[in-house]
C-alpha positions in Angstrom: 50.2 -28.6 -46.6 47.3 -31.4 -46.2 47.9 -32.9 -42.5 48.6 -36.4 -42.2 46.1 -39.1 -40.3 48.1 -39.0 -37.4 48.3 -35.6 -37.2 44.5 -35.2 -37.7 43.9 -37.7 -35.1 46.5 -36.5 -32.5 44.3 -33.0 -32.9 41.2 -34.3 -32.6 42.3 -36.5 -29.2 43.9 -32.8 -27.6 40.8 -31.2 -28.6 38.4 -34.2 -27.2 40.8 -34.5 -24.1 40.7 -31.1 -23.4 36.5 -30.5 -23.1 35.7 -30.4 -19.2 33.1 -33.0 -20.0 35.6 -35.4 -21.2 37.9 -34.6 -18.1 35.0 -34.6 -15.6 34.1 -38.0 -16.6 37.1 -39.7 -16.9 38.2 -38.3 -13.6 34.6 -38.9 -11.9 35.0 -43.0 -13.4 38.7 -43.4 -11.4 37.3 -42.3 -8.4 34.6 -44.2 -8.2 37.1 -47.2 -8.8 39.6 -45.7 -6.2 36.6 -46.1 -3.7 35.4 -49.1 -4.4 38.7 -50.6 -4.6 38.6 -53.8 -7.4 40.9 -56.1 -8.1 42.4 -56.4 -4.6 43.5 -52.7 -4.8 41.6 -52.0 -1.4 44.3 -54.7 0.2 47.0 -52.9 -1.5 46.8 -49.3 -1.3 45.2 -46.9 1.3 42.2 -44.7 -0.3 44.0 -41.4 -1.3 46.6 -43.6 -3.3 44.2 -45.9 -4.4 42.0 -43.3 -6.2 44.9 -41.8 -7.7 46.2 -44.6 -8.8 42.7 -45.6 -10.7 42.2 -41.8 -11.8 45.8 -42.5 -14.0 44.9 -45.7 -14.9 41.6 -44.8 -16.5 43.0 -41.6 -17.6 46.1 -43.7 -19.6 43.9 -46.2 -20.8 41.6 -44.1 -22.4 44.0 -41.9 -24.0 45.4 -44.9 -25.5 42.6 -46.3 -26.5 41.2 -43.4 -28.0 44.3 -42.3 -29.8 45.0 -45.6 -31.3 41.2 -45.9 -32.5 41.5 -42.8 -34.1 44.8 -43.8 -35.9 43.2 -47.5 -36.9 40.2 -45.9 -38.2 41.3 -44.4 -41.6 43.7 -47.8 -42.7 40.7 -50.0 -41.5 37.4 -48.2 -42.8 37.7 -49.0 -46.4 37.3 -53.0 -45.1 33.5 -51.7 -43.4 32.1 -50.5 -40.5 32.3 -53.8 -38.6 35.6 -54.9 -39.6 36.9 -51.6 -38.5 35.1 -52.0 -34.9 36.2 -55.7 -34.2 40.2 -55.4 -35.7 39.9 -52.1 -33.8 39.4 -53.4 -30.5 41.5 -55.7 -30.9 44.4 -53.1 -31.8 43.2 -51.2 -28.7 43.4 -53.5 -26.5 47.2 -54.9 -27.7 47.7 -51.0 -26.4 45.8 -50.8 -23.0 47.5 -54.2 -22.1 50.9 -52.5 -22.4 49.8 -49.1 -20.6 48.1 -51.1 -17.9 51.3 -53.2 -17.5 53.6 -50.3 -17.2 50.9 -49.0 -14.5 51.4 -51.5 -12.4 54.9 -52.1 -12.6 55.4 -48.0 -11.8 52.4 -48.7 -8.8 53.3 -52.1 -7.5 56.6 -53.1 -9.3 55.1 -56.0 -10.6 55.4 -57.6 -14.2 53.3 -60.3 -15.1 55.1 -63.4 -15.8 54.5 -65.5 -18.9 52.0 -67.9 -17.9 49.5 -65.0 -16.9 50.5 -62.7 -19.2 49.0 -63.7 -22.3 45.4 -64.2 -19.9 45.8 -60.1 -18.8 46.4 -59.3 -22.6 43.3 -61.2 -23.4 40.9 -60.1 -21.2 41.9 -56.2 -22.1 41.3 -57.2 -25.6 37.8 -58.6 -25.1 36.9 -55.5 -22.6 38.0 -53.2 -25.4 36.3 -55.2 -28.0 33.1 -55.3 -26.6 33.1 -51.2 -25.4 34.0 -50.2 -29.1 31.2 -52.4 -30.3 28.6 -51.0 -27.8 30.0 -47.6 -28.1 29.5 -48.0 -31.9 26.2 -49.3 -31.3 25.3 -46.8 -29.0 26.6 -43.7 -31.3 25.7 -44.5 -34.4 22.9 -43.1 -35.3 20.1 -45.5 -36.9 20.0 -45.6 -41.4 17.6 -43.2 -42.7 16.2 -42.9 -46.1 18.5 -41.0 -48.4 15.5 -38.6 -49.1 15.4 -37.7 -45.1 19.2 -37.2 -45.0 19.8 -34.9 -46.9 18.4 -32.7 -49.6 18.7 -33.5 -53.1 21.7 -31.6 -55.5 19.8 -28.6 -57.0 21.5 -29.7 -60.6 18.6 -32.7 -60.4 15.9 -30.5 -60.7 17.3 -29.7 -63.9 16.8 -33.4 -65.4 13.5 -35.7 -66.4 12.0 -37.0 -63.5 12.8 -40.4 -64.1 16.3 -40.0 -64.3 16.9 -37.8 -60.5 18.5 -40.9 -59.0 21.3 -40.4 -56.7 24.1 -37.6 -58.3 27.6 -40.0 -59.8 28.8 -38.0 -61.8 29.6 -34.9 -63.9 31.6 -34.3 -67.6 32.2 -31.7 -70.0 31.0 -32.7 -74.0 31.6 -29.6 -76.1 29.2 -27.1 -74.3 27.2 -29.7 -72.2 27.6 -31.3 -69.2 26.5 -34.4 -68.9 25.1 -35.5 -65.5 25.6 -39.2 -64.4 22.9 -40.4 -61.8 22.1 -43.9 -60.7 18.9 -43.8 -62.7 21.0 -42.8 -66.2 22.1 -39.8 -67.8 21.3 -36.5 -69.6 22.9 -33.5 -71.2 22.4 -30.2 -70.1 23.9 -27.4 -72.1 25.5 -25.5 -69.0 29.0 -25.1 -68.0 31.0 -27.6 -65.4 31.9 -24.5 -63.2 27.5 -23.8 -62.7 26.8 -28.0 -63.0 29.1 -28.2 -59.7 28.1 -25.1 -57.8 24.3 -26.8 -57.9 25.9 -30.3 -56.5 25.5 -28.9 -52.8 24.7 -31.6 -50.4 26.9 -34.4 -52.0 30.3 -35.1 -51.1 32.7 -35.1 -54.5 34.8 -32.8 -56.3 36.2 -32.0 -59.7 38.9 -34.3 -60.4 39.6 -33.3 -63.6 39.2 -30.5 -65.7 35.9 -31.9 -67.5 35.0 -34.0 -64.1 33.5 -34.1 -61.0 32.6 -37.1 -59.0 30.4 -38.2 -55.8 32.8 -39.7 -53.3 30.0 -41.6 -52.4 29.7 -43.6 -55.5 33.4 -44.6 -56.0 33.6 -48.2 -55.6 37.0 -48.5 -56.8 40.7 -46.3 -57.1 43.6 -46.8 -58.9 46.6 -45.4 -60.0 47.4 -45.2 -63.2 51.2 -43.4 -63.4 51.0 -40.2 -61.7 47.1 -40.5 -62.6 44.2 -42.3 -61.2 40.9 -43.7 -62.4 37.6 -43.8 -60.2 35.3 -46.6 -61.0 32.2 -45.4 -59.9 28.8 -47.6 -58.9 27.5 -47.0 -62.0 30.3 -48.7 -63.6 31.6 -45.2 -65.3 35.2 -44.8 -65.3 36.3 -41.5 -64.2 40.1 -40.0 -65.0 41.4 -37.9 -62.4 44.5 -35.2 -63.4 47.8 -35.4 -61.9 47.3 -32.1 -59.8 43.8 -33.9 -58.2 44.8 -36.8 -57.1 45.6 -35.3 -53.4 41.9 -34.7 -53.4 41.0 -38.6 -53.8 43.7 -39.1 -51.4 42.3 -36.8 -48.5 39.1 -38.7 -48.9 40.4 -42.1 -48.0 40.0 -43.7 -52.0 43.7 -43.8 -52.6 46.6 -44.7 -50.0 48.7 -41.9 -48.7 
């Protein structure tokens, strides 16, 4: 059975949560805030309370946050890196406003009343906005030339030099395949079984019984009954079979 998103993600935040590192920092950030003390905690709480109240609340907060990041990221990426990072921060924060609300009320008893409610809500939103987007521009590691990244599929070696572009695409004719790339085509008399063996390196599959695609090179999905069709960057329209459309639906090119 193919796990859902928020399965995958509630895994991935148990196993992230659960590294010493993660727990030594998190920890080691609320109690540096239980000693310093802001936002008028010093007045409020003596230091032993005071650090544990900051070790929850930045332990709470970044559970949250993390966990709904993770379950934002897989609706939100098909719209782009940068959409995903601003709408979510924005969704983060909506979720750190509540948890840091139902902090305070379980510390302090105190609710926020309407007039300074929607200010709290805001300025969690903008905090969270602007840690994703460093954090994004922090982790993600700078472009590099397609050559760099990565090894080129063995099956281009098989083709004329002037057409090993980038790998799109592969399909049976009689006993040929014929190998799509962004620089054209070419037949090569092997099977589709030994064409996709030699795609190593490039993320695709066979989604049909005569075809294999790069996921990298769909620009478009769409269901056709209990079908689908991949348009592909090249423009080439690709059929994928009843029992393979799971596989386009694990990669994120068709909703759940």
């Amino acid at each position: 059975m193919t796990d859902s998103p928020t399965q995958l993600a509630l895994r991935e935040w148990r196993r992230h949560l659960a590294h010493p590192q993660t727990l030594i920092v998190v920890a080691g950030v609320g109690v540096v805030l239980g000693l310093v003390g802001p936002f008028d905690t010093d007045d409020y709480l003596r230091l032993l309370p005071r650090v544990l109240y900051w070790v929850v609340m930045v332990l709470a907060t970044y559970v949250t946050g993390y966990v709904v990041g993770a379950l934002l990221d897989a609706p939100l990426k098909r719209l782009g890196q940068w959409p995903t990072v601003l709408l979510g921060g924005l969704g983060m924060g909506v979720a750190i406003s509540a948890v840091v609300v139902t902090v305070n009320y379980a510390t302090f008893a105190y609710v926020p009343d309407m007039q300074d409610l929607p200010q709290l809500v805001a300025t969690v939103m903008a905090i969270a906005l602007v840690v994703n987007v460093v954090l994004t521009l922090v982790l993600t590691p700078p472009p590099q030339d397609a050559t760099e990244a990565r090894a080129p599929a063995p099956i281009l070696s098989r083709l004329p030099i002037e057409k090993r572009g980038a790998l799109v695409a592969l399909s049976v004719e009689d006993h040929y395949t014929r190998v799509f790339t962004t620089k054209g085509e070419d037949l090569l008399l092997m099977r589709l079984s030994d064409a996709i063996r030699e795609t190593e390196g490039v993320s695709g599959a066979q989604v049909h019984r005569s075809h294999w695609a790069a996921f990298d090179h769909v620009l478009s999905a769409r269901r056709t009954g209990d079908r689908a069709v991949l348009t592909m960057s090249t423009g080439l329209d690709v059929p994928v079979s009843r029992a393979n459309v799971n596989k386009i639906k694990e990669a994120g090119l068709l909703p759940r």
